[in-house]
Short mmCIF file of the C-alpha atoms (twelve columns), coordinates in Angstrom:
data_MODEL
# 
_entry.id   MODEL 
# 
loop_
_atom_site.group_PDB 
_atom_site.id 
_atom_site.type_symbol 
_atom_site.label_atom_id 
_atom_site.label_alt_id 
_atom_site.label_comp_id 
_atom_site.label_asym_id 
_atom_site.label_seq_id 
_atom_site.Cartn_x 
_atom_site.Cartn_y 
_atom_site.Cartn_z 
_atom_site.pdbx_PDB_model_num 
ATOM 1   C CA . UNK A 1   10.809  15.841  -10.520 1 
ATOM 2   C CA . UNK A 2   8.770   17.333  -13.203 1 
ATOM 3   C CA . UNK A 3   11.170  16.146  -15.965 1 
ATOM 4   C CA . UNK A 4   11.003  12.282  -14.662 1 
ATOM 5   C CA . UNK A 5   9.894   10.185  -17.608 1 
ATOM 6   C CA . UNK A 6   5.683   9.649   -18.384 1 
ATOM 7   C CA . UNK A 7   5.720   6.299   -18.310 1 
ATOM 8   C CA . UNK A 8   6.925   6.437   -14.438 1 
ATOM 9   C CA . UNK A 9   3.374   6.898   -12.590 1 
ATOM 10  C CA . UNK A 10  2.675   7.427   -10.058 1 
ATOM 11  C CA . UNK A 11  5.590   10.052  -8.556  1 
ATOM 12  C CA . UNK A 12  5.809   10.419  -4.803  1 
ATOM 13  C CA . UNK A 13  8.460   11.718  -3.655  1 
ATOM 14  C CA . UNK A 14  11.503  9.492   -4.400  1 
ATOM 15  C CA . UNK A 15  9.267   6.891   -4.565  1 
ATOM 16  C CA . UNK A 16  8.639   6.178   -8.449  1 
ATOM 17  C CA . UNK A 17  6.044   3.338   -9.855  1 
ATOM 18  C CA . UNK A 18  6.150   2.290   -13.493 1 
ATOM 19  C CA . UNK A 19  2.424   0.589   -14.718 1 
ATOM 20  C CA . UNK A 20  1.538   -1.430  -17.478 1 
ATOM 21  C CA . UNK A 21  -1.557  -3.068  -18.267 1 
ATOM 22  C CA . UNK A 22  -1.566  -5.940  -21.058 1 
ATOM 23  C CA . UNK A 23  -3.144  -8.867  -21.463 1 
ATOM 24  C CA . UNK A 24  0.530   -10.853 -22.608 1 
ATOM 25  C CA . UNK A 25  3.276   -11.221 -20.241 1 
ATOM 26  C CA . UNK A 26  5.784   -10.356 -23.515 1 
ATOM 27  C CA . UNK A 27  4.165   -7.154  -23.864 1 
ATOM 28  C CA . UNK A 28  4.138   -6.209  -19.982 1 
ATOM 29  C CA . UNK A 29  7.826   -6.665  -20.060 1 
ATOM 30  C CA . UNK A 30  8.747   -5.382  -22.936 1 
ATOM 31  C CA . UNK A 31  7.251   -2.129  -21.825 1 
ATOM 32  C CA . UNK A 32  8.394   -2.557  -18.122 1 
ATOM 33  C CA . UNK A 33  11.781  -3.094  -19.327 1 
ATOM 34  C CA . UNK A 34  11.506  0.337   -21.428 1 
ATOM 35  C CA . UNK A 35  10.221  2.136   -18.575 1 
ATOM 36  C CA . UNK A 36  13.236  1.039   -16.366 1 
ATOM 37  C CA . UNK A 37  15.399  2.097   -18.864 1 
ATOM 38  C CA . UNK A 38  13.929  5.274   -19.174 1 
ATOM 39  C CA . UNK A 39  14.204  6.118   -15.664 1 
ATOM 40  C CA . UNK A 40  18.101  4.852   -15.663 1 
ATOM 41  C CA . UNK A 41  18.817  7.260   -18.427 1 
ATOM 42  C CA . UNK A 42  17.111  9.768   -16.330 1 
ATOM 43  C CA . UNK A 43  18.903  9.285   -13.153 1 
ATOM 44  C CA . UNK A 44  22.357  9.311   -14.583 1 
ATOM 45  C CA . UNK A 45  21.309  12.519  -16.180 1 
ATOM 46  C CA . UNK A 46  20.987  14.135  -12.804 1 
ATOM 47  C CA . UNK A 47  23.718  11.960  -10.776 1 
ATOM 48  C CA . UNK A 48  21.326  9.517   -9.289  1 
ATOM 49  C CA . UNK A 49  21.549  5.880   -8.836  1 
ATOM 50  C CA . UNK A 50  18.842  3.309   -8.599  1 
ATOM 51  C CA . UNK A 51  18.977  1.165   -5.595  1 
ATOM 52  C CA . UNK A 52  18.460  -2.081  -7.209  1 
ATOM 53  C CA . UNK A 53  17.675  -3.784  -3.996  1 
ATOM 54  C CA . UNK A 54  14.527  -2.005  -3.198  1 
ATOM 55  C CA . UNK A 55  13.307  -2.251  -6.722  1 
ATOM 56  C CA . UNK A 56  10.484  -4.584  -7.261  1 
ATOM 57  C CA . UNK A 57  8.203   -6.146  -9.799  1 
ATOM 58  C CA . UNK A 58  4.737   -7.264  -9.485  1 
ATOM 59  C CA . UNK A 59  2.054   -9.371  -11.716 1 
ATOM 60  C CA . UNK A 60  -1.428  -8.009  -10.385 1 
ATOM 61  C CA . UNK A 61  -4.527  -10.456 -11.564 1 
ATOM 62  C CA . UNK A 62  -1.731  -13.278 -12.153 1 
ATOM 63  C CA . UNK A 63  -3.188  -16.716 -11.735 1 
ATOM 64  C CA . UNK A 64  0.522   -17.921 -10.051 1 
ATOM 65  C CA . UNK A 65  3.574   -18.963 -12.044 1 
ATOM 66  C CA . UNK A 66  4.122   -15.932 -14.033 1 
ATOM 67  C CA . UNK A 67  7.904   -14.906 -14.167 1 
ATOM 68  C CA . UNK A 68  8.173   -10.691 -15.275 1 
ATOM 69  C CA . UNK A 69  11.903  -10.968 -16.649 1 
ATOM 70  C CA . UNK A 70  13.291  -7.227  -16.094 1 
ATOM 71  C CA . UNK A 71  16.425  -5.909  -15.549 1 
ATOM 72  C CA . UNK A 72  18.309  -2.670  -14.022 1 
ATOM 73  C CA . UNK A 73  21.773  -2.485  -15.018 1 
ATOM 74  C CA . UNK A 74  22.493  -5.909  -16.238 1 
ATOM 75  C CA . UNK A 75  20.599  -7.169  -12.722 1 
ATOM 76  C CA . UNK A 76  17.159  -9.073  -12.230 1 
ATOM 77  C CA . UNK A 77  14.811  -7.276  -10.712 1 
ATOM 78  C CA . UNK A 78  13.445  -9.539  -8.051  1 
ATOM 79  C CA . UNK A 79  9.895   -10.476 -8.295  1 
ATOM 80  C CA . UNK A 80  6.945   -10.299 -5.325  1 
ATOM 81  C CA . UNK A 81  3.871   -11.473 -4.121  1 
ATOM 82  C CA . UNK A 82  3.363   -9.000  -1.605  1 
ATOM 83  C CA . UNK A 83  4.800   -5.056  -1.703  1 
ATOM 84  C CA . UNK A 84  4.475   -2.552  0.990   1 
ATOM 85  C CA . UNK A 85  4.190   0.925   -0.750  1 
ATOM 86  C CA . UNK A 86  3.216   4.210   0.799   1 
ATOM 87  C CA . UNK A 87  2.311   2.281   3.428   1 
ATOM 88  C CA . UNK A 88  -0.215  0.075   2.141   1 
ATOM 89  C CA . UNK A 89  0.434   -3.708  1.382   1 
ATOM 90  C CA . UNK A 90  -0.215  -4.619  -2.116  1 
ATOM 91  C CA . UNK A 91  -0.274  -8.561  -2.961  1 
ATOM 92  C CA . UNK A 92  -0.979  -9.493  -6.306  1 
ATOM 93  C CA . UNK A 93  -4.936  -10.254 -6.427  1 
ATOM 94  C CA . UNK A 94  -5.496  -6.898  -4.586  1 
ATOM 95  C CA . UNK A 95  -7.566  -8.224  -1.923  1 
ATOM 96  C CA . UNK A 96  -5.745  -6.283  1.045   1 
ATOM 97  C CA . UNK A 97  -5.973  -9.243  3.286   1 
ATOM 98  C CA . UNK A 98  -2.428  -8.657  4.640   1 
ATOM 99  C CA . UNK A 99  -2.825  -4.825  4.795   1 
ATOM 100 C CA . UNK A 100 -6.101  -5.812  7.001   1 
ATOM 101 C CA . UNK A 101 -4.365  -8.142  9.172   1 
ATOM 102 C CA . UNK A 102 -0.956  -5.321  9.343   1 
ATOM 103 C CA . UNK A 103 -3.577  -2.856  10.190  1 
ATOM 104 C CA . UNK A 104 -5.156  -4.495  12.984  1 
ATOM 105 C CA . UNK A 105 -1.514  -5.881  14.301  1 
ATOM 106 C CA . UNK A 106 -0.104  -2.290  14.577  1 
ATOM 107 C CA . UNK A 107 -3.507  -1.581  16.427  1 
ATOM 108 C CA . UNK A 108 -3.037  -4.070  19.415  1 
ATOM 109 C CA . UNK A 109 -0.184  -3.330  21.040  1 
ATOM 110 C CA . UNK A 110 -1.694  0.649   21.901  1 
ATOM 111 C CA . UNK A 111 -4.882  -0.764  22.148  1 
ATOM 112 C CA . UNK A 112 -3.878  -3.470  25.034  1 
ATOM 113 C CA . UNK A 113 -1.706  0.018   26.750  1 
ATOM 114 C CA . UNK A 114 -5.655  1.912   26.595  1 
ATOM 115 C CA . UNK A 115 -7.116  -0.925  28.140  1 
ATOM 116 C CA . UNK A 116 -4.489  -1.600  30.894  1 
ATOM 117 C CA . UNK A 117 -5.009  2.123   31.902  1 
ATOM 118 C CA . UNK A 118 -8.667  1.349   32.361  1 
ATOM 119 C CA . UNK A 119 -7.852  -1.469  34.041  1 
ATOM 120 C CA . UNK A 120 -5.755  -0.287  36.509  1 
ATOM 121 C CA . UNK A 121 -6.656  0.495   40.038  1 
ATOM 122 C CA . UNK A 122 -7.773  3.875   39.754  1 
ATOM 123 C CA . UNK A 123 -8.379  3.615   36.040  1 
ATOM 124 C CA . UNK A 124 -8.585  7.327   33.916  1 
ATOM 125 C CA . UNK A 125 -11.936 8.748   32.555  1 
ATOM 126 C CA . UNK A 126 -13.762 7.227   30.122  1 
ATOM 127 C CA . UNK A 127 -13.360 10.498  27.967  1 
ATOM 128 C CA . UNK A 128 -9.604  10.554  28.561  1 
ATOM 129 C CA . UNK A 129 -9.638  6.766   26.873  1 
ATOM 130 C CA . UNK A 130 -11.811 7.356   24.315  1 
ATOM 131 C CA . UNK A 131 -9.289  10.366  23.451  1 
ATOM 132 C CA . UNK A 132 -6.115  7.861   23.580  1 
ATOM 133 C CA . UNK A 133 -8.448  5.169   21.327  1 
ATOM 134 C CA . UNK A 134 -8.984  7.847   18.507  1 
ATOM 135 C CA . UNK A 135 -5.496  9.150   18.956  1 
ATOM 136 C CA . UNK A 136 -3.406  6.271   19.423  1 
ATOM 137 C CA . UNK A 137 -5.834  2.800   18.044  1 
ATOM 138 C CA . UNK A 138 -8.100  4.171   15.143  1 
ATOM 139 C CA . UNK A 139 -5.433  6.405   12.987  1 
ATOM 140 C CA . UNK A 140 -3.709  2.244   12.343  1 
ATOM 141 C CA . UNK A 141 -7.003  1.151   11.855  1 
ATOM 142 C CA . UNK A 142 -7.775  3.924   9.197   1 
ATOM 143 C CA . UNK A 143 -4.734  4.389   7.193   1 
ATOM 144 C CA . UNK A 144 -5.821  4.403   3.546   1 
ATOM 145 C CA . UNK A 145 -9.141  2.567   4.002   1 
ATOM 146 C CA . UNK A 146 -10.316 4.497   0.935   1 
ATOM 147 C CA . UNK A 147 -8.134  2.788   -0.989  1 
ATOM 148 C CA . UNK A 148 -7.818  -1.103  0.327   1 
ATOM 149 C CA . UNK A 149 -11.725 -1.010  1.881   1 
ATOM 150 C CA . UNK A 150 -13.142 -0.148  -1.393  1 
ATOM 151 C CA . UNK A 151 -11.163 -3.073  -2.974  1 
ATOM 152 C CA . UNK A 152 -12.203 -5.314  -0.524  1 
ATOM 153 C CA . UNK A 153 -15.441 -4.523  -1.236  1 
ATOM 154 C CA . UNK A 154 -15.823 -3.639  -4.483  1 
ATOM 155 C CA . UNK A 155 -18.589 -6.286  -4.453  1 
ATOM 156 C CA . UNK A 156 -20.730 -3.325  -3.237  1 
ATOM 157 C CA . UNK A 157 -21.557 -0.321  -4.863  1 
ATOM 158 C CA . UNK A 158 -22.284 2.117   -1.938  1 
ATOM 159 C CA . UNK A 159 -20.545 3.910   0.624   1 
ATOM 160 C CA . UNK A 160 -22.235 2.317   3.251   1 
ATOM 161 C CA . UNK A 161 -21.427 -1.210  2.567   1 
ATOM 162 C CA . UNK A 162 -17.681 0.233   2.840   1 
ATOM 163 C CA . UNK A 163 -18.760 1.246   6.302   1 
ATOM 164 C CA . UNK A 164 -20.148 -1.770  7.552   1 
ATOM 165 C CA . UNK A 165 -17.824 -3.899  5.854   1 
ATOM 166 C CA . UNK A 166 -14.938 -1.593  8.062   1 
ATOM 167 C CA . UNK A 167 -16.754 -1.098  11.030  1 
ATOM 168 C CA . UNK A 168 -15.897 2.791   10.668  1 
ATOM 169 C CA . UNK A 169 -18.366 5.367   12.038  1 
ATOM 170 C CA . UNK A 170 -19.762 7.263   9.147   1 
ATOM 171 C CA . UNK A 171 -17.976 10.460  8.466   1 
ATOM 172 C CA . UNK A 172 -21.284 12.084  8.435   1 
ATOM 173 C CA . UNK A 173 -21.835 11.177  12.035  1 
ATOM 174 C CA . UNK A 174 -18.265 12.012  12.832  1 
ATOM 175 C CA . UNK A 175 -18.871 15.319  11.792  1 
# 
């Protein structure tokens, strides 16, 4: 993996992301297209193949109507609004609305199974619950809030209007 072309950033395990930043669509392609290219050459080299399905492009910042014209093997490259990678869902004005809203649906279902065993007739310990919330609830609730939490609020400049703005105990309290 060490050999796999620069301009293919970030590397995670087969997972491989090609970035551009310009400020004219012509020149994002152009150097798109030269990226793809340069990780084609590099598969074949080691007896790989590209899965052109699961290969995506994405304008980030575009204002809507923007068409990125790239190719793998003679075959478009199909454009997205919205990209799921590494677990986190990108959309193309980076305001993780829809990772938000994933997070907090992947959240309810164990959350409504925690309450239910409260619920129940003889119910469990409140310890015992608040053990299955932080094992179960909070790890979907947490997943890669550095990353889309600071977007969200990069109106703010501290780390405690990331808190508030996540509702996420501090970690110096955790600790």
């Amino acid at each position: 993996m060490h050999d796999v072309p620069k301009c293919i950033s970030p590397k995670f395990a087969n997972d491989f992301v090609a970035i551009t930043i310009r400020s004219d669509l012509k020149n994002i392609m152009s150097d798109l297209q030269q990226s793809i290219d340069k990780l084609v050459s590099w598969t074949e080299e080691w007896g790989m193949v590209l899965n052109e399905t699961k290969t995506k492009v994405m304008l980030f910042g575009a204002s809507g109507g923007e068409v990125v014209n790239v190719m793998i093997n003679d075959q478009p490259i199909e454009q997205v609004t919205s990209h799921k990678y590494l677990g986190i869902i990108l959309d193309t004005q980076l305001d993780f609305s829809l990772q938000a809203e994933y997070a907090a649906g992947k959240a309810k279902r164990p959350s409504a199974k925690v309450s239910t065993l409260y619920d129940s007739r003889e119910g469990i310990p409140v310890q015992t619950g608040i053990s299955l919330y932080k094992t179960l609830v909070r790890p979907h609730m947490e997943y890669a809030i550095p990353v889309w939490a600071a977007m969200r609020a990069k109106a703010h400049s501290s780390i405690a209007a990331i808190e508030v703005i996540t509702g996420i105990v501090p970690v110096r309290i955790q600790i």
